[in-house]
C-alpha positions as CSV (number, residue, x, y, z in Angstrom):
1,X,-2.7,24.6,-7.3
2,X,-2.5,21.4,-5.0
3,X,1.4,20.8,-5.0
4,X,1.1,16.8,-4.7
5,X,4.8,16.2,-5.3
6,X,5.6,18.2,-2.3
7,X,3.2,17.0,0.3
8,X,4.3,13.5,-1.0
9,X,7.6,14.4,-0.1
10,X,6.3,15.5,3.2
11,X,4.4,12.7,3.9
12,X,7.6,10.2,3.3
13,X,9.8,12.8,5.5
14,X,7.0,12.4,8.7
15,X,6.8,9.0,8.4
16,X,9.9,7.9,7.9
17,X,11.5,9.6,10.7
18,X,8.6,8.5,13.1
19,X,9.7,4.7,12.0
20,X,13.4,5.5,12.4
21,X,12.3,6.9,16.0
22,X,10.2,3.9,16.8
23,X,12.5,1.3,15.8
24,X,15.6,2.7,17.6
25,X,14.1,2.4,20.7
26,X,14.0,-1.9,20.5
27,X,16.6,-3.5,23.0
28,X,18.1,-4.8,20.2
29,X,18.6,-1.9,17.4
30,X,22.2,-2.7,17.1
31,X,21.4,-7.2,16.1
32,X,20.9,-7.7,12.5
33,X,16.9,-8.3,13.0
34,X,16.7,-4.4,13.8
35,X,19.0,-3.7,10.5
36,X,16.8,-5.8,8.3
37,X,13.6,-4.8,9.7
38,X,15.0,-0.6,9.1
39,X,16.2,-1.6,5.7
40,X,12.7,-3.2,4.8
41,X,10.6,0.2,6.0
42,X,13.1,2.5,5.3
43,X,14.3,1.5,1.6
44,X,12.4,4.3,0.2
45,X,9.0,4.2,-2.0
46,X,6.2,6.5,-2.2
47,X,4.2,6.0,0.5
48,X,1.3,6.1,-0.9
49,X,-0.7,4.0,1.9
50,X,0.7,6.3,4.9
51,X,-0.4,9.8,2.4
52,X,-3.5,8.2,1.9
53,X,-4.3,8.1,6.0
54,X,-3.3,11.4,6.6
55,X,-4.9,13.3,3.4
56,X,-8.1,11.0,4.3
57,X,-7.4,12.6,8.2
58,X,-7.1,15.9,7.6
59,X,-9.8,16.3,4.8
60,X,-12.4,15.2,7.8
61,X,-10.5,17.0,10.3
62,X,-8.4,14.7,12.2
63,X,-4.9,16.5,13.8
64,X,-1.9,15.0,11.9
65,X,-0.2,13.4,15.2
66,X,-3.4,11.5,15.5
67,X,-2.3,9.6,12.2
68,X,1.3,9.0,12.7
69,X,1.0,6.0,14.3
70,X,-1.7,4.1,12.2
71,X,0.5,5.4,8.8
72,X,3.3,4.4,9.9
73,X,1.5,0.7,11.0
74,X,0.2,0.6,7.5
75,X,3.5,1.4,6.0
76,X,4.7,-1.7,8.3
77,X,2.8,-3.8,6.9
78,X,3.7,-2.9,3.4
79,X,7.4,-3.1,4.0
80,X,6.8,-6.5,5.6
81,X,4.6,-7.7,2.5
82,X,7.1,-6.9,0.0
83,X,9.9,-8.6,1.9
84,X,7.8,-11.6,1.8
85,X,6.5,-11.3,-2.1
86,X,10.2,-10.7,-3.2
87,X,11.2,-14.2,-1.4
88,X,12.7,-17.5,-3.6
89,X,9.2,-18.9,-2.6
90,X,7.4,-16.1,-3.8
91,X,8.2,-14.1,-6.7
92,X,11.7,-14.6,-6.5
93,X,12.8,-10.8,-7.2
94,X,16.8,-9.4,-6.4
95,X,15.7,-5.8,-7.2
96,X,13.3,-3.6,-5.0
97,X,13.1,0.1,-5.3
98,X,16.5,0.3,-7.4
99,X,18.4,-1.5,-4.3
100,X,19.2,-5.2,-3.4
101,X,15.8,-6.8,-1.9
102,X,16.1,-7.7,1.8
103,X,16.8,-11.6,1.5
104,X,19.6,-10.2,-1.0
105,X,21.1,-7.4,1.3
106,X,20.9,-9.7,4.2
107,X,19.9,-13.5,4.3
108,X,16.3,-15.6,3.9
109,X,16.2,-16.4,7.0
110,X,16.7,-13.0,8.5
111,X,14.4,-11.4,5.7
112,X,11.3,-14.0,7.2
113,X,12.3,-12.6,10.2
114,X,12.2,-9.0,9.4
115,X,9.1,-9.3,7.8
116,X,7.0,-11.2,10.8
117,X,8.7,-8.7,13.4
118,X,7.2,-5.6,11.1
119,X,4.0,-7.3,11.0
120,X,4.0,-6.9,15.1
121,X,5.3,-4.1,15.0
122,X,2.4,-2.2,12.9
123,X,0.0,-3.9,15.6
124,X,2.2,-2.8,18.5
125,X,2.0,1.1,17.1
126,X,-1.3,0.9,17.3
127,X,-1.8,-0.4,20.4
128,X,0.3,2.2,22.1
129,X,-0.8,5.1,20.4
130,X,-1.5,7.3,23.0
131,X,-4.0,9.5,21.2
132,X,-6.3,7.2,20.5
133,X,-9.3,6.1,22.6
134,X,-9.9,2.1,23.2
135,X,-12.5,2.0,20.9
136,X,-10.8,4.0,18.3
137,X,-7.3,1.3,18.9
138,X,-9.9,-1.4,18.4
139,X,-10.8,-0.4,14.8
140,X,-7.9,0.4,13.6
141,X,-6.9,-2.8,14.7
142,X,-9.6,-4.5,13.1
143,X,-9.0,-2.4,10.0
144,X,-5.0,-3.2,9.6
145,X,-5.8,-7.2,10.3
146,X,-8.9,-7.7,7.9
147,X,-6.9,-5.5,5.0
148,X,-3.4,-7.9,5.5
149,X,-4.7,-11.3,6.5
150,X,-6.5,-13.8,4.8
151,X,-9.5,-11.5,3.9
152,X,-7.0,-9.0,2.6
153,X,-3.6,-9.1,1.3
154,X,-2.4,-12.7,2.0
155,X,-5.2,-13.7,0.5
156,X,-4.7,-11.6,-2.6
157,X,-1.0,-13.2,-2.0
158,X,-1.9,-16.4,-2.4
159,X,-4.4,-16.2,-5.3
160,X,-1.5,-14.9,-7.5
161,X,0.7,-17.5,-6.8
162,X,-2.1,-20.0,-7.4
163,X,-2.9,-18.1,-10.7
164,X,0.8,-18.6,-12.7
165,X,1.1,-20.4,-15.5
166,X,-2.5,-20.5,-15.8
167,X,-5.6,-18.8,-17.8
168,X,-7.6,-16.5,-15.4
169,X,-10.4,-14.0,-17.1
170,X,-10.7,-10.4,-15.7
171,X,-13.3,-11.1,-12.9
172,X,-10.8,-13.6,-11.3
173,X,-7.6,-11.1,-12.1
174,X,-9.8,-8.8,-10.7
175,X,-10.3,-10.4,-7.2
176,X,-6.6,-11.2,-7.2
177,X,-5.8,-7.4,-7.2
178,X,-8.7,-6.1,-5.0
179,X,-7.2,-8.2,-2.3
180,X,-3.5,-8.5,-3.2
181,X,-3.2,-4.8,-3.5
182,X,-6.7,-2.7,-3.1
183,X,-6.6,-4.4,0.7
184,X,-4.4,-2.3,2.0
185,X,-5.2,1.1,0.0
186,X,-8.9,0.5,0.5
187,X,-8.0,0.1,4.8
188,X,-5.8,2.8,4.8
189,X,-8.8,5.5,3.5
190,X,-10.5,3.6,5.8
191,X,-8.8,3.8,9.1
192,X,-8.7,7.9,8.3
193,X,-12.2,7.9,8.8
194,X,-12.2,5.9,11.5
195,X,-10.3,8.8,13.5
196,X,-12.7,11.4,12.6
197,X,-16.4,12.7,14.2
198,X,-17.7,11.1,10.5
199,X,-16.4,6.9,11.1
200,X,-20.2,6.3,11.7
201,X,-21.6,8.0,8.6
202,X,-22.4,5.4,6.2
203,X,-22.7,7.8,3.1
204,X,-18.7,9.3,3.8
205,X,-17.7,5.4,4.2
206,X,-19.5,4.3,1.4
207,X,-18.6,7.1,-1.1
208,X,-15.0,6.9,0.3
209,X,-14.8,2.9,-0.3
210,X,-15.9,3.2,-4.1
211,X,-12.9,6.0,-4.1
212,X,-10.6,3.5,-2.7
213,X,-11.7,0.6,-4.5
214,X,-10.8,2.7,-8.1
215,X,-7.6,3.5,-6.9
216,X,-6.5,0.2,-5.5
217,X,-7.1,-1.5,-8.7
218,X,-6.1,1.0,-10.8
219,X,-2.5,1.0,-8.9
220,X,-2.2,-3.0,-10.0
221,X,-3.5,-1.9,-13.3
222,X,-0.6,0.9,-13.9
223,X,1.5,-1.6,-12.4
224,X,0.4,-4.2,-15.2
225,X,1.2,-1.6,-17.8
226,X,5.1,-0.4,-16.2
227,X,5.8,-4.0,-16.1
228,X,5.4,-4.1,-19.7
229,X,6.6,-0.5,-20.5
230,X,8.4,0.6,-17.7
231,X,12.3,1.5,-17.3
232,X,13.9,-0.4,-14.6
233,X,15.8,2.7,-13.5
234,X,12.7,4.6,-12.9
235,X,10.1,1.8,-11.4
236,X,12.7,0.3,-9.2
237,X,12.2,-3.4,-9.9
238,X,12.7,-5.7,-13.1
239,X,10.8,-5.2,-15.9
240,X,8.8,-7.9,-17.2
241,X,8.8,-10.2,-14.4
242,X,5.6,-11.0,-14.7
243,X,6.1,-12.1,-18.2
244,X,9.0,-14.6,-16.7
245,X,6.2,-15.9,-14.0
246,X,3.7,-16.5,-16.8
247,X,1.3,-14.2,-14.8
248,X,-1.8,-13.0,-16.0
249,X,-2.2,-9.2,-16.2
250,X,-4.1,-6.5,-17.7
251,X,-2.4,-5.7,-20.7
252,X,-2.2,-9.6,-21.6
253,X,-5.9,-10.0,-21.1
254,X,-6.8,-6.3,-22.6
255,X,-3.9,-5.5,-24.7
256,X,-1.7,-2.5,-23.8
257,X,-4.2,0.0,-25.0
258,X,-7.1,-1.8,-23.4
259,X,-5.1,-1.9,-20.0
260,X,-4.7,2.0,-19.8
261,X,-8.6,2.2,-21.0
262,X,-9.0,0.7,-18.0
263,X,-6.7,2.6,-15.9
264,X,-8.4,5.8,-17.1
265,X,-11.6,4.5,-16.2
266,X,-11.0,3.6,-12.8
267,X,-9.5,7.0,-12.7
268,X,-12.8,8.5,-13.8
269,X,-14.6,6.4,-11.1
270,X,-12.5,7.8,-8.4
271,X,-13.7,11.4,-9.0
272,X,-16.9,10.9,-9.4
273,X,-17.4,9.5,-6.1
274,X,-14.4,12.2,-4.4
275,X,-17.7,14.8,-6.3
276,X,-20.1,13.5,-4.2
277,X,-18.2,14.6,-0.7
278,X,-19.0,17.5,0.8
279,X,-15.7,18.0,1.6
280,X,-12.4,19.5,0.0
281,X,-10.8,16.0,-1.4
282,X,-7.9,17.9,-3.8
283,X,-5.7,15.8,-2.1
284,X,-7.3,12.5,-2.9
285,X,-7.6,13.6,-6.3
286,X,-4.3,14.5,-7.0
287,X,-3.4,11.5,-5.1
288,X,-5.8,9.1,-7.6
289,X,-4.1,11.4,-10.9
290,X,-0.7,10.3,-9.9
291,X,-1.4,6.5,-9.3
292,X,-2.7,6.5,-13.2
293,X,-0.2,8.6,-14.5
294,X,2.7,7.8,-12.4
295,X,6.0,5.9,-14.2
296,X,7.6,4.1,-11.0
């Protein structure tokens, strides 16, 4: 039996301490830049992105320390998005992960900060990873910008905020969420097969993007549903902001029941294309299991 919990708790272990390592080597670990940027990466979270590059890895075959640096880049640029989403300007949140958001535990100004120098720094991990071949750097640095910048997540970013206080249908909510947050779990199942002998087969991609794809919208989708049933203890963050932004969601397009349909269906759709793999995918299945069931 795949013990997901455990290899989850692995996963945050590696990566964590190969941030921490990273980031205590800048000239300037002691300034409060350094603090912020170590409080932002380091608050805690699943790591779900970073688990998703390494299962991805290893299922085709790829050594684990020739995925530390792209999953800790992707976790990066996480930390640096939600910095960023929780601003005044943004979403205006005081809670992340149970603890003071960064612009709370520090200042907004030194929060923007934080978040542009993690942004670099994902770039700059990849640049220097020293297992990597040119070509190899190249896409995973093609992979990390097009799944965070105005193609990806920013985008996704900025259709949300254009979205409040208005009437979107699903297909729009949809492309919202595919961008916002499927971006960057869709990128980081990609750049794991970018470091193994199959990143050129177009049947693994394409069977591993529809896998993705599932999972990256039904992540937004559970998130819908916590926001509306959630415990603030366990999820980390307020409850029913989104209600207090007037944002669409599932549940308020579908209906609670509706929204978990949905979930379940994505859920479904995720398997059937893991099926269709001749490889052992336990991993990713466990891993698409949890974001569905999951109540943080």
């Amino acid at each position: 039996m795949y013990d997901l919990p455990r290899h989850l708790a692995d996963c945050q272990t590696r990566v964590n301490t190969f941030l921490a390592e990273k980031l205590s080597h800048y000239p300037a670990y002691h300034t409060p830049l350094i603090s912020a940027m170590e409080y932002a990466v380091l608050l805690g979270g699943k790591r779900v992105r970073p688990f998703l590059i390494y299962a991805t890895g290893e299922m085709l075959g790829v050594a684990l320390e020739k995925l530390d640096h792209s999953a800790a880049a992707m976790e990066a640029i996480h930390a640096y998005s939600l910095v960023h989403d929780d601003l005044p300007a943004m979403d205006n949140d005081s809670l992340r992960r149970g603890k003071p958001t960064c612009h709370i535990a520090f200042d907004e100004a030194t929060a923007i900060l934080a978040g542009d120098a993690l942004q670099t720094f994902a770039f700059e991990l990849l640049a220097n990873d020293p297992h990597l071949t040119a070509e190899q750097k190249i896409a995973q640095i093609q992979a990390l910008a097009f799944a965070s910048g105005a193609k990806g997540m920013c985008l996704g970013q900025s259709l949300d905020l254009q979205s409040e206080n208005k009437a979107i249908n699903l297909a729009q909510l949809a492309q919202i969420h595919r961008h916002k947050t499927g971006a960057l779990i869709l990128h980081s199942v990609l750049m794991g097969l970018n470091l193994s002998d199959y990143a050129q087969d177009p049947q693994i991609r394409h069977l591993l993007t529809e896998y993705a794809q599932a999972i990256g919208l039904a992540f937004q989708v559970q998130d819908d549903i916590l926001d509306v049933i959630g415990n603030t203890d366990k999820i980390g963050k307020t409850v029913g902001a989104d209600e207090a932004l007037n944002k669409s969601t599932y549940p308020k397009l579908l209906g609670l029941a509706g929204a978990q349909q949905k979930a379940e269906q994505l859920y479904k759709n995720a398997l059937h294309a893991l099926a269709q793999l001749p490889f052992d995918s336990t991993a990713l299945q466990a891993l698409a299991g949890f974001i569905v069931q999951r109540e943080s």
